[in-house]
C-alpha positions as CSV (number, residue, x, y, z in Angstrom):
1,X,3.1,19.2,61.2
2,X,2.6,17.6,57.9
3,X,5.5,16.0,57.7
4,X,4.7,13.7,61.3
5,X,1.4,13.4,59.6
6,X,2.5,11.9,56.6
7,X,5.0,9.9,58.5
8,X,2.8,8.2,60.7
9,X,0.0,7.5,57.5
10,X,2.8,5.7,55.6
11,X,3.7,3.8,59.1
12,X,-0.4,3.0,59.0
13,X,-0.5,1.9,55.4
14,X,2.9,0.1,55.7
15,X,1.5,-1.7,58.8
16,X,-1.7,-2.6,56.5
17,X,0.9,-4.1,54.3
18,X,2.4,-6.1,56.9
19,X,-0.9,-7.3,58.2
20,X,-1.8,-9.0,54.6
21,X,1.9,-10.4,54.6
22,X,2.1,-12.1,58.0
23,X,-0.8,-14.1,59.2
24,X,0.6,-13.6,62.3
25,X,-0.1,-9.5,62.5
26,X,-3.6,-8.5,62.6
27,X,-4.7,-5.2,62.5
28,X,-8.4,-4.6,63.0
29,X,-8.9,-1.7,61.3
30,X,-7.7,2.0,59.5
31,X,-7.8,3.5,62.9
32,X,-5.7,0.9,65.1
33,X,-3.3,1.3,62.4
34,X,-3.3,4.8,62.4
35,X,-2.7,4.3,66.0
36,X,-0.6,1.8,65.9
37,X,2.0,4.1,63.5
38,X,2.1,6.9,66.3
39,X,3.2,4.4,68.9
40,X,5.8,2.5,66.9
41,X,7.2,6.1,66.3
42,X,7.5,6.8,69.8
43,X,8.6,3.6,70.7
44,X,11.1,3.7,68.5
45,X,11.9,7.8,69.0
46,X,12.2,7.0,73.0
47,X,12.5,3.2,74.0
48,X,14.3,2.0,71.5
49,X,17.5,3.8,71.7
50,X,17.9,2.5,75.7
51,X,17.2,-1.0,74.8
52,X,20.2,-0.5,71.8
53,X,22.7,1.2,74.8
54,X,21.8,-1.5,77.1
55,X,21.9,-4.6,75.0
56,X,25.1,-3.1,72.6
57,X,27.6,-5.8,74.0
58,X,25.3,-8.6,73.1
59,X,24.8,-6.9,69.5
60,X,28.2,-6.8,68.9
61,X,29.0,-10.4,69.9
62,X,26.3,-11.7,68.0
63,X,27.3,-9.2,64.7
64,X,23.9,-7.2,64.7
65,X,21.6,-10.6,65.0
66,X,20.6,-9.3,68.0
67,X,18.8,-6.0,66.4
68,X,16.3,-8.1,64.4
69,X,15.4,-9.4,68.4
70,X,15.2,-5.6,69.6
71,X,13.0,-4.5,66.3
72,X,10.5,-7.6,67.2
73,X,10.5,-6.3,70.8
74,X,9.2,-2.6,70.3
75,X,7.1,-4.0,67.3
76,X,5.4,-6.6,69.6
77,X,5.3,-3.9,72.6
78,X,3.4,-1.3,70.4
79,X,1.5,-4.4,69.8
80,X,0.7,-4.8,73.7
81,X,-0.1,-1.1,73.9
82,X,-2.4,-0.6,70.8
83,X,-6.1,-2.4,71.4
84,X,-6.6,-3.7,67.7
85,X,-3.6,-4.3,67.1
86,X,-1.9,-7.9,67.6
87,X,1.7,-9.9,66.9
88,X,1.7,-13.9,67.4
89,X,4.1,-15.9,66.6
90,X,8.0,-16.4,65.8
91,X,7.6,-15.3,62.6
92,X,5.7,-12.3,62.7
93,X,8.3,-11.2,65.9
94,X,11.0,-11.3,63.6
95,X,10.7,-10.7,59.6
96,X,7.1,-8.3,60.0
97,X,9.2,-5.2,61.1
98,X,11.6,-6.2,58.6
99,X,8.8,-5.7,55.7
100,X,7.4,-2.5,58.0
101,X,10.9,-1.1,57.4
102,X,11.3,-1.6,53.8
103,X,7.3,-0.5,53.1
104,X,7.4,2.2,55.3
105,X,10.9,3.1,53.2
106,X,9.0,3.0,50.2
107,X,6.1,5.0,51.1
108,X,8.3,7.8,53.1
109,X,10.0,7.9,49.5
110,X,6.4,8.5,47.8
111,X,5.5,11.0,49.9
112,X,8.6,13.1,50.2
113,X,8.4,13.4,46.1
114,X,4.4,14.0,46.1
115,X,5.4,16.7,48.5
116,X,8.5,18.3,46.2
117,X,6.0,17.8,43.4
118,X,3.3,20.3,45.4
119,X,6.1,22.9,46.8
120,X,7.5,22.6,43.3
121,X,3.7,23.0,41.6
122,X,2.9,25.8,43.7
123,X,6.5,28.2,43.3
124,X,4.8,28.0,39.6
């Protein structure tokens, strides 16, 4: 339970990170992104891996280009799902989940090791 908790908070605060990067993501507020986390994970958890099966030939022809298309799809789909939540723009389509992936990287790395630090603090 905590663990999905924590997961979809650093998804929310790596999508508040994203929305000061790119101008063309805009988050409305704490709660749309809190939202907005628990959608891209089940995007991602159940739509995701059908659009990688059914576009694989195209992937492979075009060496993996065609992922950073497939990541701006379910990022702009959460988008259409989530009411305060919105992607415009080329730009934003393509490079914001990059920058979701590598924050939301970084913050699942904080919060495993404030978590080992607890378990760790508490066995004391």
């Amino acid at each position: 339970m905590w663990v999905t908790f924590l997961t979809i908070l650093g998804t929310a605060l790596s999508l508040l990170i994203v929305d000061i990067i790119f101008p063309g993501v805009d988050l409305v507020n704490f709660p749309a992104a809190l939202i907005a986390g628990l959608i891209i994970g089940l995007i991602n958890s159940f739509v995701k891996p059908v659009i990688n099966i059914l576009s694989l030939p195209l992937t492979l022809v075009t060496l993996g280009g065609f992922s950073l298309v497939i990541n701006g799809l379910c990022f702009w789909l959460a988008s259409v799902i989530v009411p305060g939540f919105k992607v415009e723009g080329i730009v934003a389509f393509i490079f914001a989940p990059i920058v979701l992936s590598l924050a939301n990287t970084f913050m699942s790395k904080y919060f495993a090791e404030r978590n080992m630090e607890m378990q760790r603090d508490s066995n004391e």
